[in-house]
BAMI-22037 format. One record per residue: residue in one letter; x, z, y of N, C-alpha, C, CB in turn. Coordinates in steps of 0.001 Angstrom, whole numbers, padded with zeros to 6 digits, always signed. Glycine has a CB too. Example, Ala and Ser with C-alpha at 12.3 -4.5 7.8 and 13.67 -1.06 7.14 Angstrom:
// residues 2
A+013190+007800-005690+012300+007800-004500+013200+007800-003300+011308+009046-004473;S+012850+007080-002250+013670+007140-001060+012900+007870+000030+014084+005725-000598;
//
This chain:
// residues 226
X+114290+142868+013167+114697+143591+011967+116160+143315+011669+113819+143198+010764;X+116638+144160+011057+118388+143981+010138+118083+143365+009256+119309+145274+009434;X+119136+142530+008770+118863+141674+007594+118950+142360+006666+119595+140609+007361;X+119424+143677+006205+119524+144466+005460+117798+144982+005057+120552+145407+006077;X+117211+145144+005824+115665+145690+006254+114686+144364+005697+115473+145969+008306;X+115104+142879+006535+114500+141990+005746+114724+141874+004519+114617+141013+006119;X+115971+141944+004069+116511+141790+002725+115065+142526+001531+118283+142811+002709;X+115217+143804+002038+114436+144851+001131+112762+144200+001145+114561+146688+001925;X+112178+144049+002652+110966+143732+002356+110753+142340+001438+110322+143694+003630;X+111814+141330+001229+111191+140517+000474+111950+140446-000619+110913+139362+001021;X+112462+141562-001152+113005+141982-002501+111184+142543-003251+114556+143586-002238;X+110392+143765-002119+109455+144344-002583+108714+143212-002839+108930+145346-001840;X+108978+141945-002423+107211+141192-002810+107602+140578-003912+106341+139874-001630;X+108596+140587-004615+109050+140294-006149+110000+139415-006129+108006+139749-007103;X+110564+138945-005226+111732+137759-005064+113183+138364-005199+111647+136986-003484;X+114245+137362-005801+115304+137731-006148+116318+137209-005352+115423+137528-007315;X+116067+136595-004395+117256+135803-003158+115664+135423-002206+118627+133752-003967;X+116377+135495-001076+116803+134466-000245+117372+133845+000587+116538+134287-000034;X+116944+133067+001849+117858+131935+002377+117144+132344+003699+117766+130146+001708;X+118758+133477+004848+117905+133323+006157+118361+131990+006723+118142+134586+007298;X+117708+131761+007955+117460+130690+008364+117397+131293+009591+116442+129918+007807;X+118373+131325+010971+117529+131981+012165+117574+130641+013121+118324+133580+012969;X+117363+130572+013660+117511+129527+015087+118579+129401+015663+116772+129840+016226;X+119289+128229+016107+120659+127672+015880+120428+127786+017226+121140+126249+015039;X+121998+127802+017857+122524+127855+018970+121430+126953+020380+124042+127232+018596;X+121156+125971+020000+120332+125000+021003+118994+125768+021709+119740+123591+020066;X+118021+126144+020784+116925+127194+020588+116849+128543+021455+117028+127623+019193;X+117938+128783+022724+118008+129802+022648+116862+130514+023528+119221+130011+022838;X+115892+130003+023789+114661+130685+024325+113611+131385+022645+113643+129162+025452;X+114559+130973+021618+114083+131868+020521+115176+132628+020103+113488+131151+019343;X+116097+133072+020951+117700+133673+020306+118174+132983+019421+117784+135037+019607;X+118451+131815+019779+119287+131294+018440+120709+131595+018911+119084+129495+018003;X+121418+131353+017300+122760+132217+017069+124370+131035+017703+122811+132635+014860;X+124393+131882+018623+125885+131382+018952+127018+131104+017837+126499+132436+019831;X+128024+130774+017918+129264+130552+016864+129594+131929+016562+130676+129698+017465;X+129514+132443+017719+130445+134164+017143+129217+134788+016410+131112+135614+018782;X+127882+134776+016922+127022+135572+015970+126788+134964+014830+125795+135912+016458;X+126561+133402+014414+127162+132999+013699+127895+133899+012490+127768+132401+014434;X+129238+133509+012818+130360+134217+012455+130062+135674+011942+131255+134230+013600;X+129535+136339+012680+129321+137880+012506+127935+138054+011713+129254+138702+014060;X+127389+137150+011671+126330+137331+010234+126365+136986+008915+125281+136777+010341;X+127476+136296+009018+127983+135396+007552+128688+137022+006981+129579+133571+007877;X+129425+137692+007850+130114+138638+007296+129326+140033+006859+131141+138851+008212;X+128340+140106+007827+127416+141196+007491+126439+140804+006289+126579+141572+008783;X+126219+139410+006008+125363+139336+004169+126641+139133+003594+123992+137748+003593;X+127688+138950+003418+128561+139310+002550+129101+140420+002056+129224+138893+002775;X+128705+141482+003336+128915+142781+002798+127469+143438+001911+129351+143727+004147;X+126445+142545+002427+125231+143207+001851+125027+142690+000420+123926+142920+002741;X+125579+141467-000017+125257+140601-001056+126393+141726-001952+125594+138644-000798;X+127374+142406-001310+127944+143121-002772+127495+144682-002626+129902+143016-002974;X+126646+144834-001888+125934+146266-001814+124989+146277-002853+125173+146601-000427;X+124163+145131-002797+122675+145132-003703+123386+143839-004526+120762+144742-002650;X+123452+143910-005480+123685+142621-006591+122477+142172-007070+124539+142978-007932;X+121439+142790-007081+119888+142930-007791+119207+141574-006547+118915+145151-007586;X+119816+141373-005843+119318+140540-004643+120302+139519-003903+118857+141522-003587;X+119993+138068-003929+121170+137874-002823+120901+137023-002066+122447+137530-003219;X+121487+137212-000630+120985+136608+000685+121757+135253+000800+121279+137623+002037;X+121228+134009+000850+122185+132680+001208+122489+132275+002825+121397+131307+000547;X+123295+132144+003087+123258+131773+004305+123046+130852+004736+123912+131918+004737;X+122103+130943+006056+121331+129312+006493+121061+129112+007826+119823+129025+005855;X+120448+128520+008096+120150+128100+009367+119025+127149+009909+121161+127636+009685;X+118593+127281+010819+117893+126064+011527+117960+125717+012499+116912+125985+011592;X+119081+124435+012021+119521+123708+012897+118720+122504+013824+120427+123299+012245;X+118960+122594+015029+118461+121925+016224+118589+120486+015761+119291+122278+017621;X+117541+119317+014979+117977+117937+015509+117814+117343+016885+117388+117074+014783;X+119101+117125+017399+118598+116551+019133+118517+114938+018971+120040+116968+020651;X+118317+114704+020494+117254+114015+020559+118141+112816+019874+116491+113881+022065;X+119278+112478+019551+119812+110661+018644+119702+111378+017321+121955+109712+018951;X+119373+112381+016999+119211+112925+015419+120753+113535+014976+118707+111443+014213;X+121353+113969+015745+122653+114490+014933+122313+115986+015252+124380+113896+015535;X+123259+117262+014288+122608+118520+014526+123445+119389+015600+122453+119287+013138;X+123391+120570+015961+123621+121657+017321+124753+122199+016723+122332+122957+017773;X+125614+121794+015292+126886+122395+015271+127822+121970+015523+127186+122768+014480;X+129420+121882+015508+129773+120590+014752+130021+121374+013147+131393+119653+015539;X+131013+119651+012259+130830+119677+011500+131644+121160+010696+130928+118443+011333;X+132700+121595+011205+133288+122954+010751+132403+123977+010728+134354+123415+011558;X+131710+124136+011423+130125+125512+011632+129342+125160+010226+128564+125091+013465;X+129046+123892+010537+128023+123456+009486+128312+123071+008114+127399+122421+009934;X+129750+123658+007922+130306+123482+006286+130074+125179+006119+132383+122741+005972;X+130135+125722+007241+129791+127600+006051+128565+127393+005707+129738+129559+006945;X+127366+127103+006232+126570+127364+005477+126174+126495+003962+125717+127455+006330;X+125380+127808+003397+125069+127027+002335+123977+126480+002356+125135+127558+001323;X+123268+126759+003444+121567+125943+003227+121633+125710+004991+119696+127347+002412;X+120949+124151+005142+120394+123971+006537+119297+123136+006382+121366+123379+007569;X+118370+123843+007170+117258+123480+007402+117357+122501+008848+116399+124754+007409;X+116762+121068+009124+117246+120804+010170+115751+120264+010871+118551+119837+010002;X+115314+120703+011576+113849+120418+012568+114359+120220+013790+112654+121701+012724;X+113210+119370+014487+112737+119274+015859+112345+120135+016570+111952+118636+015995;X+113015+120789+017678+112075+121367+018551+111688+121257+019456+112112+122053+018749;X+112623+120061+020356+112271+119822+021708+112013+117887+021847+113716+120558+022764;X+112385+117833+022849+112295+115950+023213+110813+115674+022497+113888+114679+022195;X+109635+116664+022138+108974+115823+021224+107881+114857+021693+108445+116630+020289;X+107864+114278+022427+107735+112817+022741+108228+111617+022642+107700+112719+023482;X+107895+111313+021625+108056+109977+021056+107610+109297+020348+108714+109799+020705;X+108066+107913+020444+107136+106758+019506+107370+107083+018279+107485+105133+019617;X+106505+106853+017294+106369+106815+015857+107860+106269+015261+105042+105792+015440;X+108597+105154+015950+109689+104679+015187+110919+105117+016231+109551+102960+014810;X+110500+105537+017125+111970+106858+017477+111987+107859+016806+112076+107646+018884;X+111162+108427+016614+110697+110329+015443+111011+109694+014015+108246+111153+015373;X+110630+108508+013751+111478+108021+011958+112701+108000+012487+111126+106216+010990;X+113318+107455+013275+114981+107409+013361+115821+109085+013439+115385+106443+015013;X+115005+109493+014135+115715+110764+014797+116004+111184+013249+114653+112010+015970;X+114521+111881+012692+114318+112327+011200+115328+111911+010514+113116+111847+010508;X+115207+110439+009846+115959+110141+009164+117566+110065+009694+115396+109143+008736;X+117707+110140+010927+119589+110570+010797+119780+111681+010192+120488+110864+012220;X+118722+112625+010675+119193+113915+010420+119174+114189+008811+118303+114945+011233;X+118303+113575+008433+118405+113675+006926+120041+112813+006184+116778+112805+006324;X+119833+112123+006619+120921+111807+006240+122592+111804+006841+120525+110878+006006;X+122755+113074+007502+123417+113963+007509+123782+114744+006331+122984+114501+008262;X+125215+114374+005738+125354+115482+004577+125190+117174+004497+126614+115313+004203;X+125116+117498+006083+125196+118857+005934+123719+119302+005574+125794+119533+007234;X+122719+118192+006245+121550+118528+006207+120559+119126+004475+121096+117237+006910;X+120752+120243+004261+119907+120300+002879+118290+120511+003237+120483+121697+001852;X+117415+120729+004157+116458+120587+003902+115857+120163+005427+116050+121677+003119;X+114759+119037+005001+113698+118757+006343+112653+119626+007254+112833+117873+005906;X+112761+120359+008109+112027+121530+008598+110618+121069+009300+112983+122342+009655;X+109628+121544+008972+108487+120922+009650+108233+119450+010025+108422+121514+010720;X+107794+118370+009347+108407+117085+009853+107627+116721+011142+108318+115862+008730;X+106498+117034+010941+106092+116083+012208+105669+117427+013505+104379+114811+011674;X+106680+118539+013606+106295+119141+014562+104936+119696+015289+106758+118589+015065;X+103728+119433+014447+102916+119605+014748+102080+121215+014916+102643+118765+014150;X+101468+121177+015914+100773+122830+016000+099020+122799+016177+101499+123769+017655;X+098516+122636+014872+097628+122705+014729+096457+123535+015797+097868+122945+013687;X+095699+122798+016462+094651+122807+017970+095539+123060+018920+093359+124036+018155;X+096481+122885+018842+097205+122854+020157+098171+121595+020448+098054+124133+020231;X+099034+120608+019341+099212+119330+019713+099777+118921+018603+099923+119063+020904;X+099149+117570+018461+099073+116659+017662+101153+116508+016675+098359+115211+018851;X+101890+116542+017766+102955+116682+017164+103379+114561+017281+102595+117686+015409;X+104448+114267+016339+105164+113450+017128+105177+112389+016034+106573+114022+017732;X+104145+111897+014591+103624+110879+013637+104806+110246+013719+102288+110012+013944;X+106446+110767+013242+107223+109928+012344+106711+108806+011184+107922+110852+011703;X+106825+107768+010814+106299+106861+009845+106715+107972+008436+107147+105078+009935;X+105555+108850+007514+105974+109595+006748+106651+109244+005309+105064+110259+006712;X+106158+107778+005067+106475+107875+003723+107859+107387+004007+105542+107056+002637;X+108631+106372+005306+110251+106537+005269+110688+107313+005463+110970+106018+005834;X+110337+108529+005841+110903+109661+006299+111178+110167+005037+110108+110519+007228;X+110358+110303+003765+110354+110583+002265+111184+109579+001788+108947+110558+001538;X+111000+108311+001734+111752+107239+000937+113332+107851+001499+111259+105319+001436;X+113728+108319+002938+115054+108735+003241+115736+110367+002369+114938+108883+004981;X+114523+110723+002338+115030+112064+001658+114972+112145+000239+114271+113224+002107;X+113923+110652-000094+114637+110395-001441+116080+110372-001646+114274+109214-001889;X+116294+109203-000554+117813+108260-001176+118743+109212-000787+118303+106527-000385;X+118600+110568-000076+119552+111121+000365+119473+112834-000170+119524+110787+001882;X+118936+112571-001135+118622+114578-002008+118748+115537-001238+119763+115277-003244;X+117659+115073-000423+117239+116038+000902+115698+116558+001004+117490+115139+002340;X+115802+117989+000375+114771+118867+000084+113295+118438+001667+115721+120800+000076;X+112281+118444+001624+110910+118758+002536+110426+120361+002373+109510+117683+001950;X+110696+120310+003852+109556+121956+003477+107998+121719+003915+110119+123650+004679;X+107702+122652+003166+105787+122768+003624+106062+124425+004025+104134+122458+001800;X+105444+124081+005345+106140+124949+006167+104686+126058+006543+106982+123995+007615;X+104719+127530+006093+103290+128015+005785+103044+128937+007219+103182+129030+004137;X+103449+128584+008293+103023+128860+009320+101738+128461+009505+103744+128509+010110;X+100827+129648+010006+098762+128681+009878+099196+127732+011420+096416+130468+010358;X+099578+127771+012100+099442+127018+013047+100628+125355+012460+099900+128098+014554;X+101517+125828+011624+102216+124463+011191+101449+123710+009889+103873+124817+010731;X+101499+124685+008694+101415+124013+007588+101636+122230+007592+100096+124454+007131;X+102756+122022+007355+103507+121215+007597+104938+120965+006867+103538+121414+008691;X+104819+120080+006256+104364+118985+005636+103189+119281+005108+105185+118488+004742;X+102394+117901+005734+100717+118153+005265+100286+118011+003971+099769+117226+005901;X+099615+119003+003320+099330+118222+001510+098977+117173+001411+098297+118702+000548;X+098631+115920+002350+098585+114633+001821+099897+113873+001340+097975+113894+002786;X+100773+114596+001748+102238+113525+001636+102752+114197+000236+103710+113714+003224;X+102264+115239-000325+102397+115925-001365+102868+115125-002595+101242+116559-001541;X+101839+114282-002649+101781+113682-004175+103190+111961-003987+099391+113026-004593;X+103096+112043-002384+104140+110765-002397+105571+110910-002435+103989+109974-001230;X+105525+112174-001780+107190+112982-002031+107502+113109-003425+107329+114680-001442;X+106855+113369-004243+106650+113558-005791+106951+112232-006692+105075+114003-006058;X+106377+111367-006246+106322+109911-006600+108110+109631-006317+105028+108875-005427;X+108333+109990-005409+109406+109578-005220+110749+110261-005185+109205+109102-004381;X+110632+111296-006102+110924+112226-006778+112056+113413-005682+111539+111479-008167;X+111449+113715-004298+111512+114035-003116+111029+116017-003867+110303+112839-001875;X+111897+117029-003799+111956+118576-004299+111454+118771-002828+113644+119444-004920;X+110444+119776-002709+109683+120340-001692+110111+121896-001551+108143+120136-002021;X+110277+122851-000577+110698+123625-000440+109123+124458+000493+112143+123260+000047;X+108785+125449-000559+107655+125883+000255+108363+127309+001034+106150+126208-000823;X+107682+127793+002114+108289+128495+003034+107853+129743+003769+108500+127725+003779;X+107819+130582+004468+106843+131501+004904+107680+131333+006725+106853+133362+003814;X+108194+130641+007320+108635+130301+008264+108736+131845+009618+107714+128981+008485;X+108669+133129+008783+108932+134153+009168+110114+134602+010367+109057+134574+008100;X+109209+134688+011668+109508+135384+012627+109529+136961+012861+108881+134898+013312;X+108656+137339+011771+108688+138520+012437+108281+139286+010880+107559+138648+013950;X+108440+140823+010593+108145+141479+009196+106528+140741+008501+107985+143449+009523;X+105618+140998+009324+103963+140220+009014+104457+138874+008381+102800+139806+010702;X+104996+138083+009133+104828+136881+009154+105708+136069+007193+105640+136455+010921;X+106231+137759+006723+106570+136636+005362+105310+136846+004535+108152+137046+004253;X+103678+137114+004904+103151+136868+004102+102183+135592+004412+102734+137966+003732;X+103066+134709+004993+103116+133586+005774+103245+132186+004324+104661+133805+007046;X+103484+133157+003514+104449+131897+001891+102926+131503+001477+105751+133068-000148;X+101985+132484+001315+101136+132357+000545+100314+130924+001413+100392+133857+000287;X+100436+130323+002231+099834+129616+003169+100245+128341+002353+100301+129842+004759;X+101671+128094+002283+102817+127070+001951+102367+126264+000784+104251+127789+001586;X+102246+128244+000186+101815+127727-001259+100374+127250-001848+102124+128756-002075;X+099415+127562-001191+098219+127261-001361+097950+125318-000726+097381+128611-000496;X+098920+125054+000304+099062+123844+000921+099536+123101-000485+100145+123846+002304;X+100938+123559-000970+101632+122617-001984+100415+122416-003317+103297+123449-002589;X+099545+123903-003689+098319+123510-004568+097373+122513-004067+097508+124669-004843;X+097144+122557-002982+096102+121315-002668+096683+119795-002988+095706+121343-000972;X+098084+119903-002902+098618+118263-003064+099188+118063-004246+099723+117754-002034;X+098626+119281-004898+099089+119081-006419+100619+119111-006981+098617+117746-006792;X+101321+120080-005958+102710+120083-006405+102816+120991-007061+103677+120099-005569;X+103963+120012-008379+103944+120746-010032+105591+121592-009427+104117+119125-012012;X+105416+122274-010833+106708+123362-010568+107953+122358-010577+106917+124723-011958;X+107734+121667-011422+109833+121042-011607+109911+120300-010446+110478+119659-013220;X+108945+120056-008766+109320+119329-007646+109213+120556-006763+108416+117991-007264;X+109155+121994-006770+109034+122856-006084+110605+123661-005899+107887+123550-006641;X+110936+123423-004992+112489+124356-005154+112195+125667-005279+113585+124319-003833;X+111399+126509-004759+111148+127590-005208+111544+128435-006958+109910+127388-004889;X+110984+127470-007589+110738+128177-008686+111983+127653-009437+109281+127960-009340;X+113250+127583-008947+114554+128139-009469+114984+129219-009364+115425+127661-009140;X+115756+129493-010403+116788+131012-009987+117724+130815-009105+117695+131677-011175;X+118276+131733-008808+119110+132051-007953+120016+131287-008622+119352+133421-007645;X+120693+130860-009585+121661+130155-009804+121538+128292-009777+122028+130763-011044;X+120357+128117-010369+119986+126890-010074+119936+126331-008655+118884+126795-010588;X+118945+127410-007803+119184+126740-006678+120242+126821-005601+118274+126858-006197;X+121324+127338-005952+122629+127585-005697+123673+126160-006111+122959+128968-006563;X+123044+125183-007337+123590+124311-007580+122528+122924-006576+123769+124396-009241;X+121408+123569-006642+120631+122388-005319+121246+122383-004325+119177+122644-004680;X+121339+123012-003635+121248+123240-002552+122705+123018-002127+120604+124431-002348;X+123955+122438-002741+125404+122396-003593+125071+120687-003668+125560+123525-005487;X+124539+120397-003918+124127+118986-004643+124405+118063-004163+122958+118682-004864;X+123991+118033-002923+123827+117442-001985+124748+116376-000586+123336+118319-001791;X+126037+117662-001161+126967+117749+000043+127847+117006-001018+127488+119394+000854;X+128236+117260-002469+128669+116848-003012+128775+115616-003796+128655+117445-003181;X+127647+115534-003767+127480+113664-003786+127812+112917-002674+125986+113109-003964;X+127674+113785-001514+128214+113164-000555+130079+112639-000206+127681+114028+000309;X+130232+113641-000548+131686+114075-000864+132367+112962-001417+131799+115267-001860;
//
């Protein structure tokens, strides 16, 4: 689809922004985006963000953590965007306290604004790679680095058990519809029914900001770093 085309279908399901995210340069057996396409998509939602004002697209990404935990840009790529999502996709074999290290560099990476799927897992098909979860949370505490619950049926991920500890530790969850394809954004309702099972209240849900609020989250981050 054109992002113009995505834009509209998830304007119709009642939403007022969002945040693409395509697959970063490393990924590219899923087309992920080179520097120049990159480049050439930042400019095409900038022309779209002043076409439709009623809607606006953030620019994002999902970025490759490799295998010592640093991400697939450098750091000049990874200052345009305004949102990065940063997951695992490959090397995933490893011990429980290599997958906490990897994780937690990447989290604590300033560019990094949100944790993508943590433990890689694909439900009946493999177990995925049991980072130690609650440091992986205690890191995205200390480092105001959003978790997604990721509403793919084969991910749902972050699992609603870690729900109530991310919360505890006052860790903002980002629910998701992890959309590949037009079907797949009614993929949220998965996310969201996951974040109800673990009992996540609205003021730890990034979702349920406006467009301006979470424009200052998602901002937050880099700047404390700063």
């Amino acid at each position: 689809m054109s992002i113009e085309a995505l834009a509209s279908e998830v304007q119709l399901r009642g939403f007022s922004y969002m945040c693409i995210t395509d697959h970063s340069k490393t990924a590219a057996y899923a087309g992920g985006l080179s520097i120049d396409r990159v480049l050439a998509q930042h400019t095409e939602i900038d022309t779209l963000n002043l076409k439709n004002p009623e809607f606006f697209i953030f620019k994002g990404i999902e970025s490759d953590i490799l295998a010592h935990g640093d991400l697939d840009y450098p750091d000049e790529i990874l200052a345009l965007f305004d949102c990065i999502v940063a997951s695992v996709h490959s090397g995933l074999r490893m011990k429980p306290s290599e997958a906490t290290f990897r994780l937690i560099k990447a989290i604590e990476n300033p560019f990094t604004t949100v944790l993508g799927h943590p433990t890689g897992r694909l439900l009946l098909s493999r177990a995925g790679y049991e980072p130690h979860m609650k440091k992986v949370i205690d890191a995205a505490a200390a480092n105001n680095t959003f978790i997604e619950i990721n509403g793919n049926p084969h991910r749902l991920d972050l699992d609603w058990s870690h729900v109530y500890y991310a919360q505890e530790k006052g860790v903002k969850l980002l629910i998701t519809s992890d959309a590949h394809s037009k079907s797949d954004l009614d993929f949220h309702r998965y996310s969201s029914l996951m974040a109800q099972k673990g009992l996540l209240q609205k003021a730890n849900c990034v979702n349920c900001l406006s467009k301006e609020d979470f424009a200052l989250a998602i901002a937050a981050k880099r700047s404390r770093n700063a």
